[in-house]
C-alpha positions in Angstrom: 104.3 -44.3 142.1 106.1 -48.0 142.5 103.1 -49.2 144.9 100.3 -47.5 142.1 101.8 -49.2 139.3 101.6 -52.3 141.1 98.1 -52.2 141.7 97.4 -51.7 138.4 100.0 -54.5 137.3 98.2 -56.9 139.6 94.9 -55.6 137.9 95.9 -56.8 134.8 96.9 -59.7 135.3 94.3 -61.3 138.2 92.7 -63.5 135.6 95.5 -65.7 135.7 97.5 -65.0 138.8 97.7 -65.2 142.7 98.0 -62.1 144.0 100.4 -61.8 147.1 100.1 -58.4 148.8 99.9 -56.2 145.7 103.1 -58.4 144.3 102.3 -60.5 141.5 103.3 -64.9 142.4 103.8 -66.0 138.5 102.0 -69.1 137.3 105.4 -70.8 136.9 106.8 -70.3 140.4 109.1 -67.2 141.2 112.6 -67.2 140.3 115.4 -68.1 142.4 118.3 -66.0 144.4 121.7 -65.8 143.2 124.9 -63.6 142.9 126.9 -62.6 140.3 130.7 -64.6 140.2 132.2 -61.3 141.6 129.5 -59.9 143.5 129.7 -57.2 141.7 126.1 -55.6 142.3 126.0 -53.0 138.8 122.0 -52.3 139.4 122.4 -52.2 143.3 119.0 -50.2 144.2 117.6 -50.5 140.7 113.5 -51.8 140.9 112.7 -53.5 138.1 109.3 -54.9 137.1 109.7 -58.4 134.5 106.8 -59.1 132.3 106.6 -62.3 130.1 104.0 -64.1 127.9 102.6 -67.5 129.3 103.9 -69.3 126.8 106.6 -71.4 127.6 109.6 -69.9 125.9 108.2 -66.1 127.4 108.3 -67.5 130.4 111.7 -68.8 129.9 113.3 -65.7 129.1 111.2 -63.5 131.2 113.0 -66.5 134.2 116.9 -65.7 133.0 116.2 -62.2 132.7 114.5 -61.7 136.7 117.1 -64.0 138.0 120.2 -62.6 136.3 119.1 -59.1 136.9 118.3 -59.9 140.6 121.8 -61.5 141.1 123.3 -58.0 139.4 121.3 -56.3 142.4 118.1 -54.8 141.3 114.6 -55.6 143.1 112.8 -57.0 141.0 109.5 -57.7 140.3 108.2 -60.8 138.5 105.4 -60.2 136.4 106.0 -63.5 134.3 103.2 -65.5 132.7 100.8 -63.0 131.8 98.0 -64.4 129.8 98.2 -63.5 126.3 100.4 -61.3 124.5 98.0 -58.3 124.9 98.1 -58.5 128.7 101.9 -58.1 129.0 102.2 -55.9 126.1 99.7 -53.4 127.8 101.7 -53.5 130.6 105.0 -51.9 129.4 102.8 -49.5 127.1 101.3 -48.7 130.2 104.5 -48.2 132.0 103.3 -51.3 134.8 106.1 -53.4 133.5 109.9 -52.1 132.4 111.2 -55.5 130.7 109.8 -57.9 128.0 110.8 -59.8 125.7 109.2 -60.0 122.5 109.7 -61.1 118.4 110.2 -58.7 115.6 107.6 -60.4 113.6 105.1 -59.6 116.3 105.8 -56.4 116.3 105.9 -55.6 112.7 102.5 -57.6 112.0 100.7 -57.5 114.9 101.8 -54.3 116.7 102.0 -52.0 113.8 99.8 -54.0 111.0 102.7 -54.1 108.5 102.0 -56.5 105.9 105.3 -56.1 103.6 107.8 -58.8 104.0 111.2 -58.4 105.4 113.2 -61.4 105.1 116.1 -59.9 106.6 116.1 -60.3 110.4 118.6 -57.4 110.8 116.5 -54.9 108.5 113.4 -56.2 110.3 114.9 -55.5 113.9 115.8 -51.7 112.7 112.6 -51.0 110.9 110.7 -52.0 114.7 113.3 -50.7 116.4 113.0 -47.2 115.1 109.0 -47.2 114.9 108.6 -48.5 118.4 111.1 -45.7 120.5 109.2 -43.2 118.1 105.4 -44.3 119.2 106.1 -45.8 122.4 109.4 -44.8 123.5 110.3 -48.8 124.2 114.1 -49.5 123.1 114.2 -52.9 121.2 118.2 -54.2 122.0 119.7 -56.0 119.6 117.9 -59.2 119.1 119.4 -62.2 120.4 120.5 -65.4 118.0 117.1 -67.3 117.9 114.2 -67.1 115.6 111.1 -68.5 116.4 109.5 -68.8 113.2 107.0 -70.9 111.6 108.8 -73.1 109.4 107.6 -77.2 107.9 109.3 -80.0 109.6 109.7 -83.9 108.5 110.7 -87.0 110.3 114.6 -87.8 109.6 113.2 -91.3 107.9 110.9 -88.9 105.6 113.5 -86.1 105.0 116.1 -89.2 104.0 113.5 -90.9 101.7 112.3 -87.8 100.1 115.7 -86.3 99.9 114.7 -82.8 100.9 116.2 -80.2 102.8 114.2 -77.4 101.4 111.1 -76.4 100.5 111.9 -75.8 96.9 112.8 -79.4 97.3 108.9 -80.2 98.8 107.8 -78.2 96.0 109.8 -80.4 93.0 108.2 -83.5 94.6 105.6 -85.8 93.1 101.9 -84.5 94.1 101.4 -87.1 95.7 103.9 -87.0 98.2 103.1 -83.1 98.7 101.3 -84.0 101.9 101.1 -81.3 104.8 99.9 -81.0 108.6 98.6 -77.8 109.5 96.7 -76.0 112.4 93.7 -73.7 111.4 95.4 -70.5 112.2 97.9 -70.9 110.0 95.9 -72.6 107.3 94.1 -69.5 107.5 96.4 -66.5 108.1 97.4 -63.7 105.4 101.1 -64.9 106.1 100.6 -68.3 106.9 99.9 -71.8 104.5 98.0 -70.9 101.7 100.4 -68.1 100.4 103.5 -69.8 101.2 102.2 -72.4 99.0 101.5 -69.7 96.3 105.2 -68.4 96.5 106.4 -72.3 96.3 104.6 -72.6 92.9 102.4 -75.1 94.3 99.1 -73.4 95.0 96.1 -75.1 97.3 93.6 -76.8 95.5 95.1 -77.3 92.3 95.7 -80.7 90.9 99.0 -79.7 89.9 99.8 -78.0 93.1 98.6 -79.4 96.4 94.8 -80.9 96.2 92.7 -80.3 99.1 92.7 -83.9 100.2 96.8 -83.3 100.4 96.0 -80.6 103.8 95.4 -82.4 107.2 94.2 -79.5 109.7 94.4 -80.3 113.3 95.4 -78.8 116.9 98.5 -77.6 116.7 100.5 -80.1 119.5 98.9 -83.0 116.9 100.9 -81.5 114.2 104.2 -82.5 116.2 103.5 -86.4 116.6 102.0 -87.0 113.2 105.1 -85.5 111.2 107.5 -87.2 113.5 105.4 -90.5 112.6 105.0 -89.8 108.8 101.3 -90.0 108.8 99.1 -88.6 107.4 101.3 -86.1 106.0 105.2 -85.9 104.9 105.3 -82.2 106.0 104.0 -80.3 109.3 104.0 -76.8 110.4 105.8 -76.0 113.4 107.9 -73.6 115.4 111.8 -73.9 114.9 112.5 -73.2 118.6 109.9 -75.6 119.9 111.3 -78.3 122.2 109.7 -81.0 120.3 111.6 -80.2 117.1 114.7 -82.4 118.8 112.5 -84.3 121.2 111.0 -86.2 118.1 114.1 -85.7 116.1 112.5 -83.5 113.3 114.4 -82.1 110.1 113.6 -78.1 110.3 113.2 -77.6 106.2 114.9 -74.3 105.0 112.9 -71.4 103.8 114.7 -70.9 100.8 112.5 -68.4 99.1 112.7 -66.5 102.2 108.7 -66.0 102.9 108.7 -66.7 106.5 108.9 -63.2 108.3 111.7 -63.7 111.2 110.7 -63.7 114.6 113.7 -62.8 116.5 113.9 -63.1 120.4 114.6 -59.2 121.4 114.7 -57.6 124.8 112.4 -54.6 124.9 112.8 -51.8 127.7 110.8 -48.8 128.4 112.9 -46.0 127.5 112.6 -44.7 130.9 114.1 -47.1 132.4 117.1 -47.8 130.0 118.3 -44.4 130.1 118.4 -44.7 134.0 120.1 -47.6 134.1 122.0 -47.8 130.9 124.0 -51.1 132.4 120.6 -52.8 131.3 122.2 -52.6 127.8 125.4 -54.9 128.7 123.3 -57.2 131.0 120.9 -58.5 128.4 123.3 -58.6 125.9 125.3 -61.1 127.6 122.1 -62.9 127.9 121.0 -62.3 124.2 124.5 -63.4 122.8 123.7 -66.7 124.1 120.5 -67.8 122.6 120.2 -70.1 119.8 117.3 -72.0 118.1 119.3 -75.1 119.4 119.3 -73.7 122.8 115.9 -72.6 123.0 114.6 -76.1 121.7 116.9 -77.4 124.7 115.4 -75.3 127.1 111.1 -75.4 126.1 111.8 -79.2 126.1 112.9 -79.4 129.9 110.2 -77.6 130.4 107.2 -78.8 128.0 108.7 -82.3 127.7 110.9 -83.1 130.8 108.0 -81.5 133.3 110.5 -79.1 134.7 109.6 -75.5 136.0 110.4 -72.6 133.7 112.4 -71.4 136.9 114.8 -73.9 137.7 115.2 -74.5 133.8 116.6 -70.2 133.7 118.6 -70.7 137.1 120.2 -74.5 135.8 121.7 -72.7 132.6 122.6 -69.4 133.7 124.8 -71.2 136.5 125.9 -73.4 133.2 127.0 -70.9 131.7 129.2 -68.9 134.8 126.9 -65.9 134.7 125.7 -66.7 138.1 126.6 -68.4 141.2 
């Protein structure tokens, strides 16, 4: 059954991988060996199989989990990097992957085409916690201390001149300093720029609001650099555990009409598998306890700014932080 689901693990994934033997070599580089501080071995003869996104923060996570599960004593499996969320999500529906982690607001939206808002990250986490073990018999742990949300950033220097914190703030400004940097997806998505403008009481195209020639759309990594510089727009759309968000020193404005859905780091596990090896609980809470927005930034910027490998990033902090030696 292991070897079969394997096959059809590397099948999945052989757009974007190197296949070794019918064991899956992740884009980013397998993870590295350690022990726990004991040696205490709680998932001795546990195999695991550890799915990720490909981008950099799944990877990330899907790196501390394999290592720190590994050191506890489980085989595992590193199925890390798989292109696209569909591709790893498909995997632990189809029971080719055990452990993922994913964001309540991906679930909710994407996974389950819920359109009503939840501002409260706790509510949000029950709500797809409950639906998901009743369709898909996945158990969502409690999420961990991050959200990785959209949110609108300025440069300190702006954020000081303007004297904003807020988007209310934004939304008290003169027009003509209402001026935003966005990527077409957002610009164009159902939860995204133009209705968070609506809810602001500064609607798109309206003299009074935010006039067309106010919008800059560009590529997304663009949206970074011009904020930080100022120009052309005060305000740009970003993610609030991206690494560039303290890289370039950018002020994270607060969502204080609470439209953004939260996006909450959360471990998922195939029910299977967590009632076999209930420890799984404890393990990735210790991990989960630990993750901040400030931490994640940390972290995606060794990797996407310093150059360093997603692997040696996970192994680096969970030796930082005692849980391995």
């Amino acid at each position: 059954m292991r070897t079969a689901r394997l096959r059809l693990a590397c099948v999945l994934t052989a757009a974007a991988a190197l296949l070794a033997g019918c064991g899956l070599v992740s884009s980013s580089g397998t993870f590295h060996d350690a022990s726990l501080p004991g040696g205490e071995k709680p998932l001795d003869g546990a195999a695991l199989v550890v799915t990720s996104k490909s981008f950099t923060e799944g990877v990330l996570l899907g790196k501390i989990t394999a290592t720190y599960l590994a050191a506890a004593g489980a085989s595992v499996t590193d199925l890390t990097g798989a292109p696209g969320s569909a591709s790893s999500r498909q995997a632990q529906l189809n029971g080719d992957a055990d452990i993922l982690w994913e964001y309540t607001g991906t679930g909710w939206v994407t996974y389950h085409g819920q359109t009503e808002v939840i501002s409260d990250p706790q509510e949000l986490w029950q709500r797809v916690h409950d639906v998901e073990k009743t369709d898909h018999d996945l158990e969502w742990l409690p999420p961990a201390n991050f959200n990785d949300t959209y949110a609108f950033g300025a440069s300190t220097p702006t954020a000081e001149r303007l004297n904003v914190r807020t988007l209310s703030q934004v939304a008290a400004l003169p027009v003509a300093d209402r001026t935003f940097c966005v990527d077409d997806e957002f610009f164009s998505r159902s939860d995204g720029f133009l209705p968070m403008l609506q809810k602001y009481g500064i609607p798109y195209n309206d003299p009074a609001g935010v006039p067309a020639g106010n919008v800059t759309r560009m590529d997304a990594g663009v949206v970074y650099t011009a904020t930080a510089k100022g120009e052309p727009c005060n305000f740009g759309m970003i993610y609030t555990t991206d690494g560039r968000v303290k890289n370039l020193n950018l002020v994270v404005l607060a969502d204080d009409r609470e439209f953004f859905l939260p996006y909450s780091g959360t471990a998922v596990v195939r029910g299977e598998i967590i009632d076999r090896y209930p420890q799984l609980r404890g393990l990735l809470g210790t991990i989960s306890e630990r993750l901040t927005d400030d931490l994640m930034q940390e972290l995606n910027g060794r990797v996407d700014i310093d150059g360093e490998d997603p692997s040696d990033v996970a192994y680096d902090w969970l030796r930082a932080e005692g849980l391995i030696t």
